[in-house]
N, C-alpha and C positions, 0 to 999 in steps of 0.2 A: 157489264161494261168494263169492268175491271182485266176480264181476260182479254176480252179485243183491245182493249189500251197497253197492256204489256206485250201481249204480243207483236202487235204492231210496233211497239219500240224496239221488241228481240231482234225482229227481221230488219230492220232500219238498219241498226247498229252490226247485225251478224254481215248485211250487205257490205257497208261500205266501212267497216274496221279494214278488212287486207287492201280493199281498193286506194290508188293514190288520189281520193277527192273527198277527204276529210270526215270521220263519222262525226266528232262534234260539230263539224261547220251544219252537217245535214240537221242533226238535233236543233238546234239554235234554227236555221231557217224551218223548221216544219212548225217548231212554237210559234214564231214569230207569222208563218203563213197563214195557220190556222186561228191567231190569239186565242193561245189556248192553255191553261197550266196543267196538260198532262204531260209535258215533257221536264218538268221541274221535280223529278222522281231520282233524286242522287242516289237515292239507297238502291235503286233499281239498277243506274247507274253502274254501279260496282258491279252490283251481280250478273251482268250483261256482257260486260268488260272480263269479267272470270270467264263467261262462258266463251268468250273470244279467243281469250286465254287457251284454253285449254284445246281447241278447235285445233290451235297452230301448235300448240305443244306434243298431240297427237302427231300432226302433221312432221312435224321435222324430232319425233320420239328418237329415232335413233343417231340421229348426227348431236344432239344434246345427251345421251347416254354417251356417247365416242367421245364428245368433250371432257364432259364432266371425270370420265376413265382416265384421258390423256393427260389433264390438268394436274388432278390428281397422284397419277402415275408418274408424271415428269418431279413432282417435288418429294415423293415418297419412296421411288423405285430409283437409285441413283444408276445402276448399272445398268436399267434398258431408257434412261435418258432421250438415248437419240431413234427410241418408238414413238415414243410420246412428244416430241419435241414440239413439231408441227400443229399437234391441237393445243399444245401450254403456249406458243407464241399466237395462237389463231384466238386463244382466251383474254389473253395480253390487249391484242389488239381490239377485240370486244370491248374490254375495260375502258381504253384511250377513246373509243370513240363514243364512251358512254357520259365518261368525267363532265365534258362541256355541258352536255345541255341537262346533266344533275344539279350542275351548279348554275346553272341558268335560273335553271324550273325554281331552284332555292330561293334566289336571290328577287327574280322576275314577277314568279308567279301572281301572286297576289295584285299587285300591280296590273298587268297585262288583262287578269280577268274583270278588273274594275275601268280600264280608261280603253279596252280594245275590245270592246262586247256591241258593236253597232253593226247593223245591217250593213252600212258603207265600207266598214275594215273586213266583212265577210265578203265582199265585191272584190276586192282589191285580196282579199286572201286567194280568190278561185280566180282573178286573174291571174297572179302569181304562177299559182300550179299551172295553169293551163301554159302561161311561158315557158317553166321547165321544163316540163312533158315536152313542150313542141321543139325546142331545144335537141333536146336527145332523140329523136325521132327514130333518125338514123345513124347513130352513133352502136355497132356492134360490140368491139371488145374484144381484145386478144387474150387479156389476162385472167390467170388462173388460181394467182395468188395475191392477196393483199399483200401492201409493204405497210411498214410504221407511217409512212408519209400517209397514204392512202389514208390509212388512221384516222388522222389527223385533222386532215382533211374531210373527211364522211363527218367527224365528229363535229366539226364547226359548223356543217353545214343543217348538221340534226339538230343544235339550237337555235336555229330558226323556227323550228316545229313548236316551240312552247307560245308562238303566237296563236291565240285560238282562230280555226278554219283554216290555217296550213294544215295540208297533210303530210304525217308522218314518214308513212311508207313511202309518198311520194315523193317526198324532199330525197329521202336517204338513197332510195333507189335513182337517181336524178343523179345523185353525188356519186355513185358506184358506179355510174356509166361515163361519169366526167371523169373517173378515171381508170376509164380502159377497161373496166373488168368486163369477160363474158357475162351475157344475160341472166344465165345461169345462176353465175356464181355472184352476179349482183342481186338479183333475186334473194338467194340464200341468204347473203351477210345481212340485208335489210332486215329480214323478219328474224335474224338471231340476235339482232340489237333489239328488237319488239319484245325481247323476254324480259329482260333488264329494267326497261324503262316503262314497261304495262307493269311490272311485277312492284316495283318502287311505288307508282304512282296510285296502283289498289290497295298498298298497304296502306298509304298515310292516309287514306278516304276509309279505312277498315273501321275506324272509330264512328261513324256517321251511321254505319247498322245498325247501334245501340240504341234498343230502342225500338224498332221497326215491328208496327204491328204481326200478330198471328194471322191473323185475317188474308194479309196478303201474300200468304206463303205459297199457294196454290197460282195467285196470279203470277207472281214471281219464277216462280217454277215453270210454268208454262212459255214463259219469255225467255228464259234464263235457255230452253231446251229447243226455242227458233230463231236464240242468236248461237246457238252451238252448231244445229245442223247448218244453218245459210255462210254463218264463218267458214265453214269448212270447202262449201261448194265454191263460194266467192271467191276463197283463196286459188283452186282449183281453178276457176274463169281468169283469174289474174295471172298463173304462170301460164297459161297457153297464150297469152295474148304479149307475153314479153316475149314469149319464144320465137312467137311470129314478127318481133320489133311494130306492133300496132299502139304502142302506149300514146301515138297521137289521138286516137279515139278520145283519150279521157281527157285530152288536152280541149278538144271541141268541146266535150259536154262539160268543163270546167266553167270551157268561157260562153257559153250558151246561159250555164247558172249563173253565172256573175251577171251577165246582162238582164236576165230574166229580174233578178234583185233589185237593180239600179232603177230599172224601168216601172216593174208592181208598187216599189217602197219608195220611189221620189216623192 
């Protein structure tokens, strides 16, 4: 039972981490669906969230090698400066729009998971999404480059995310299309801010492994390897469907879940 109950979480979590419709909101409702404490598995948790990790890290390997070169190269290489410039201001702008909801998650967190953990605020989260999405529906996008405003702006709107059952991806990609950016290149900025903020957020959960049976190394493993493959393909279903501007789709089955909640749990 141990391998069908992790893997069943691998794939849950591998689905709807890139999707804009919340992985934690799904966890929380599938416990609460079933009353069931197999989903109360934190250490699993992290190692699920790695394996997502690294899904998208694969995925965008080389525009995070070109960073990491430019950033670097702009503060080290004074003479080819203006090679590098473009991905040390494109670095910059990552950072601005990370600040807010670090110091959100700091200040909030605790809080938020204790007084906003009800089926009602999981309704009212998937309605939310389902507005955004349906919002931008049809909103394309000229732009090709962030500004510092843009920043700014994506950043304030990414600390809305530390309410549990928003999603992430979808707030931030929501925000990228509010302002003007191509699909494209809103797509991309979203999940280069997922590096940051997934990477923050498994180190300080890194202490909670300590401890974690042998036993479940193999269950663990096995889940860990069908939230790696399904992150990857799910990412893959999420850029073809910004491309074709269809992100209302996930607006309807936002608000199909939220009603489905309101209705089963009244």
């Amino acid at each position: 039972m141990n391998y069908i109950k992790y893997l069943i979480l691998g794939i849950i979590q591998g689905l709807t981490e890139p999707l804009p419709i919340s992985s934690s909101g799904h966890i929380f409702l599938f416990k609460n669906l079933f009353n069931t404490e197999m989903f109360n598995t934190f250490n699993f948790e992290i190692i699920s969230n790695f394996a997502s990790f690294l899904a998208i890290l694969f995925i965008f390997r080389k525009d995070i090698i070109k960073l990491i070169k430019d950033f670097f190269g702009y503060i080290f290489y004074s003479s080819k400066r203006n090679t590098y410039k473009n991905g040390f201001l494109y670095v910059i702008k990552m950072i601005i729009s990370t600040i807010p909801v670090g110091i959100a998650g700091i200040l909030l967190n605790d809080y938020l998971e204790t007084h906003f953990t009800s089926l009602k605020i999981l309704a009212m989260a998937f309605l939310f999404t389902a507005l955004m999405l349906y919002i931008v529906r049809n909103i394309k996008g000229e732009k090709e480059d962030i500004t510092f405003k843009d920043a700014i702006i994506i950043g304030l709107f990414q600390m809305i995310t530390i309410i549990p059952g928003i999603s992430r991806s979808g707030t931030v990609l929501v925000a990228c299309l509010l302002c003007k950016l191509k699909r494209e290149e809103a797509l991309k900025y979203t999940f280069m801010l997922y590096f940051p903020v997934s990477l923050g957020t498994m180190l300080l959960k890194v202490p909670d492994l300590i401890g974690t049976s042998t036993s479940l190394l193999l269950p663990y493993l096995g889940g860990f390897i069908a939230s790696l493959i399904v992150t990857y393909f799910s990412y893959l279903w999420l850029s073809n469907i910004v491309k074709k501007g269809k992100l209302w789709h996930f607006s309807i089955y936002c608000l199909a879940l939220a009603a489905f909640i309101l209705i089963w749990f009244r």
